[in-house]
C-alpha positions in Angstrom: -105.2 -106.5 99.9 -102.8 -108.8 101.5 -103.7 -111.8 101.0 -102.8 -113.0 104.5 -104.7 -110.3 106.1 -107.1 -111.1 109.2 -110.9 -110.6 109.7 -111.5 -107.0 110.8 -110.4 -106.2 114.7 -107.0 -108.5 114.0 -104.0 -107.6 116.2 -101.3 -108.4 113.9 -98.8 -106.4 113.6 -99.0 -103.6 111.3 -96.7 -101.0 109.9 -97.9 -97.4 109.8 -96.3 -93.8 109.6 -96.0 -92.4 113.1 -97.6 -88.6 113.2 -94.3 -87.1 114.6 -91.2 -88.4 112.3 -92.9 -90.7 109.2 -91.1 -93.6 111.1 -92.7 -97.1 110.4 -93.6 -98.6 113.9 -94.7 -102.0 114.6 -98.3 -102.5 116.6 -97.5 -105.6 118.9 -98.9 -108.9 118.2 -100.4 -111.5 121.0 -99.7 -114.7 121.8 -102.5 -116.1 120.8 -102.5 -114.8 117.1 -98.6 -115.9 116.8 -99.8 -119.7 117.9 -102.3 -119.5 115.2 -100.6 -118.1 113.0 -97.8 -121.1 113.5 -100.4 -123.6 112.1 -100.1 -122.2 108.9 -97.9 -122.3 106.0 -97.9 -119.3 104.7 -96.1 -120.1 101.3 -98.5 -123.0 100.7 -102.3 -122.8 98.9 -104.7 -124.6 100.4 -108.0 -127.2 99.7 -111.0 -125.2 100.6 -111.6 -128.1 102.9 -108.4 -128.0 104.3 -108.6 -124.0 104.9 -112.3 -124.4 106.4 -110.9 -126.8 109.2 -107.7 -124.4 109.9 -110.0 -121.5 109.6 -112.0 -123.5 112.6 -109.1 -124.6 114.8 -106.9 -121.1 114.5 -110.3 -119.2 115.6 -109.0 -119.1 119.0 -110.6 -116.1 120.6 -113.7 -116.3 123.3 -116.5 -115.0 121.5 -117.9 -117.2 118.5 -115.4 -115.7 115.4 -117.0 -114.4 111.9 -115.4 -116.6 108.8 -114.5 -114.0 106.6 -113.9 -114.7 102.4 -110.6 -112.1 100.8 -110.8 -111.7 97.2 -108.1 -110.2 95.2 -110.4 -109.3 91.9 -108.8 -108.7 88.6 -110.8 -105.3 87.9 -109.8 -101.8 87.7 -111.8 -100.2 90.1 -111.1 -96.8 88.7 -112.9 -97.9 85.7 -117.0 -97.3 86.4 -117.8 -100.4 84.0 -115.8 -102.9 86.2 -117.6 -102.1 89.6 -118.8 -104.8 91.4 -121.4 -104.7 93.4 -124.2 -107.8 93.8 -125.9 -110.0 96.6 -126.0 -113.4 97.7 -128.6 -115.0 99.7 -126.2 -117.5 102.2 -128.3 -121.3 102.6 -127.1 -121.0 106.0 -126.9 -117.2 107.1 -124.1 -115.2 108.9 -125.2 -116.1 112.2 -125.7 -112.6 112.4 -128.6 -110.6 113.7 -129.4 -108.4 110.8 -131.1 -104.9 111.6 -133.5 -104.3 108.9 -135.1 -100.9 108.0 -137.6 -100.2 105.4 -138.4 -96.5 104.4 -142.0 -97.0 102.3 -145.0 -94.5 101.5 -147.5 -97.4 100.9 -148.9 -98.3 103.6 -149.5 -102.0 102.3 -146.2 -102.5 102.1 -145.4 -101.0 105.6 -147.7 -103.6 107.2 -146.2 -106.4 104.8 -142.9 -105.0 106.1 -143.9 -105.7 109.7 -145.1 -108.6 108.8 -141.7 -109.6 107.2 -140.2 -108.7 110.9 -138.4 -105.9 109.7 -137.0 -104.1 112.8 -138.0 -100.6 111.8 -140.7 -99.0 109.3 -141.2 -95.7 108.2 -141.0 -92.5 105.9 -140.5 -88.8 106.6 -139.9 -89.9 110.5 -137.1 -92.5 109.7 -135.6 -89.8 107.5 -135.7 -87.3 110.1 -134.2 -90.0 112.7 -131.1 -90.5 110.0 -130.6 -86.8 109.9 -130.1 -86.7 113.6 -127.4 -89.5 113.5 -129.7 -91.7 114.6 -129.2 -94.8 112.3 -130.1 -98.1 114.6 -130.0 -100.9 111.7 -127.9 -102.9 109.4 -129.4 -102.6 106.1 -131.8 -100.3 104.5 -135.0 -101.0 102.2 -136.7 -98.8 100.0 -139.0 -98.4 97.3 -138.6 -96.4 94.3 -140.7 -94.1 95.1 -138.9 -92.7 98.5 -135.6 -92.5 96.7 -135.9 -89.0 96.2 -137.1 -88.3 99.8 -133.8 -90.5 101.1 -131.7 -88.0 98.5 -131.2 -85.2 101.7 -129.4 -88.2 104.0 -127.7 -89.7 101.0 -124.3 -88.1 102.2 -125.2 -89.7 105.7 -125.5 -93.4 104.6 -123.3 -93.9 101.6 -120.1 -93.6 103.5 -121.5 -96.1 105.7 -122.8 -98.1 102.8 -126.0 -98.0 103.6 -127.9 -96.7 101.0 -130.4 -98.4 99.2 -129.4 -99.3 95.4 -131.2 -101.3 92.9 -128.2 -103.7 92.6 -128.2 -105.5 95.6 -132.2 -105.4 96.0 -132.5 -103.1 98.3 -134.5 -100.7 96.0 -137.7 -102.7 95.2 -141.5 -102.7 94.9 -141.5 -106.7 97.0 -140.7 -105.1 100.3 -141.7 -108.4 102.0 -139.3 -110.6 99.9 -136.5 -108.0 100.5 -136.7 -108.3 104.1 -137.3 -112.1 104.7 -134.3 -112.6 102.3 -132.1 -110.5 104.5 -133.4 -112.3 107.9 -132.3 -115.6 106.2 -128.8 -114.5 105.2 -128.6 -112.6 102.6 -125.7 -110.3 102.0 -124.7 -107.4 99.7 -120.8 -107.7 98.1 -119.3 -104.7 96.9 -115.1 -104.3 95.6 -113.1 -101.5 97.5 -110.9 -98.8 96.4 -108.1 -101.9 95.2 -110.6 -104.1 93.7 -110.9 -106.6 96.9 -113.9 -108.0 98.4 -114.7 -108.8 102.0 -117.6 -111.1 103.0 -118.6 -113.0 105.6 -119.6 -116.2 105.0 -120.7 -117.7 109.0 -118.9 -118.4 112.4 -116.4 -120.7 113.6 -119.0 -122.7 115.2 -120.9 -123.2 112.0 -120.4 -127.2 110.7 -118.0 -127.7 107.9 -120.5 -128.4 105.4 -122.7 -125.0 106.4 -119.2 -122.9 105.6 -118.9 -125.1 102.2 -122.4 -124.4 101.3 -122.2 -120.7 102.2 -119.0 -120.6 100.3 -120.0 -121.8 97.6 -123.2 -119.5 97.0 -120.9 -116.3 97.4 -118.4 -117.6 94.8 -121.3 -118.5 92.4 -122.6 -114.8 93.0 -119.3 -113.1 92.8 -118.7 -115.3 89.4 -122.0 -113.9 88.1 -121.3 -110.7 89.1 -118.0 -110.8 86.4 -117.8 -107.4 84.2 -118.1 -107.6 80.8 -114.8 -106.0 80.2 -112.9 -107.6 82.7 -109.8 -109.2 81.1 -107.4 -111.9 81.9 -108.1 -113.8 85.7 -111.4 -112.4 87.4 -110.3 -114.2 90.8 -106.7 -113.4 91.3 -106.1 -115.0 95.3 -108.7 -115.8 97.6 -108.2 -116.5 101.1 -109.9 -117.2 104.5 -109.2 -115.7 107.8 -111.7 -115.9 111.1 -112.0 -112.8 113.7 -108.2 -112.0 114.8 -106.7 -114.9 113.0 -103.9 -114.9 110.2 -105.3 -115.3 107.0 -105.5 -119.1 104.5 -104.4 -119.0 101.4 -106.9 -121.1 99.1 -106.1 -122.9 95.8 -109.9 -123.7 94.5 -108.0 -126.1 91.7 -107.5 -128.7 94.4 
């Protein structure tokens, strides 16, 4: 990951292999990203204070920008035994509208589900929906008893990360805890193919304090999360960056 790289849907310029000659061409960058961008230093580490309120002031564009969290993890993600993959219940949400699904075969749970305000509950019809292409939610619930029934679609939601998996606490027996958990913020974390994470942590509208708080939840959570065989420095660089803004480079010593 580069450590400077923007929330997802960023404009900066890029270089990438046209299809005709291999030739590196540049994507063009706006106006508005350069003036950000010009408010940083990008040689210099900053407070997480300090990178909250530039994260706030470079968050330029018209709709209400994600805060997004970069972590450069010392793991080898080729090694099963340094995976990550956890949760984090956020004190203050996303500001997000989380789509919630559950897939139960008890039908007190499906009303406790409901009750919970997930957005969709089912079994064999929500599996039949999924095998259609028809996948309307966020995040998906189950209990450990449908898992083999969700096996047939696993090839459907695991690209999109959205299969359930004990880990994050998707795959549980306390339906109505998972769900009212995910309405209030919670979010699952996992590292990519080069051992980065990506998580968003609240808006640009969101107080200073709510980002702190939010922030510091996810880093407690990602520190839990640590593999045992992990060597040398778990949190290599950690930055900031808001929806189509440059990225913040943070130094948590200060």
């Amino acid at each position: 990951m580069d450590n400077n790289r923007p929330a997802k849907g960023s404009p900066r310029a890029r270089s990438k292999h046209s299809a005709s000659g291999g030739k590196k061409i540049n994507q063009p960058v706006s106006k508005r990203f350069k003036e950000a961008k010009s408010k940083i230093d990008p040689k210099k580490f900053y407070s997480l204070d300090e990178a909250l309120e530039l994260a706030k002031t470079t968050a330029t564009v018209k709709f209400d920008s994600a805060v997004e969290v970069h972590i450069k993890l010392g793991i080898n993600p080729k090694k099963s035994d340094q995976q990550i993959r956890s949760s984090v219940t956020l004190p203050h949400g996303t500001g997000k509208t989380i789509k919630v699904a559950v897939i139960s075969d008890n039908s007190d749970q499906q009303k406790a589900a409901k009750a919970a305000r997930a957005d969709l509950v089912g079994e064999a019809d929500l599996i039949e929906e999924i095998k259609k292409g028809k996948i309307d939610f966020d995040v998906l619930v189950a209990t450990p008893s449908t898992m083999k029934i969700l096996a047939p679609v696993a090839k459907i939601l695991g690209p999109k990360g959205l299969m359930p998996n004990p880990k994050d606490g998707t795959v549980t027996q306390n339906i109505a805890e998972a769900v009212t958990n995910l309405k209030k913020g919670k979010v699952s974390f996992k590292n990519d193919d080069s051992g980065n994470l990506h998580i968003m942590i609240g808006r640009a509208s969101f107080d200073k304090e709510k980002l702190l708080a939010n922030f510091s939840a996810l880093m407690e959570s990602v520190n839990k999360a640590k593999p045992a065989s992990t060597k040398g420095n778990y949190l290599k660089k950690i930055s900031l960056a808001t929806s189509m803004g440059p990225g913040i480079k943070i130094d948590l010593a200060k």
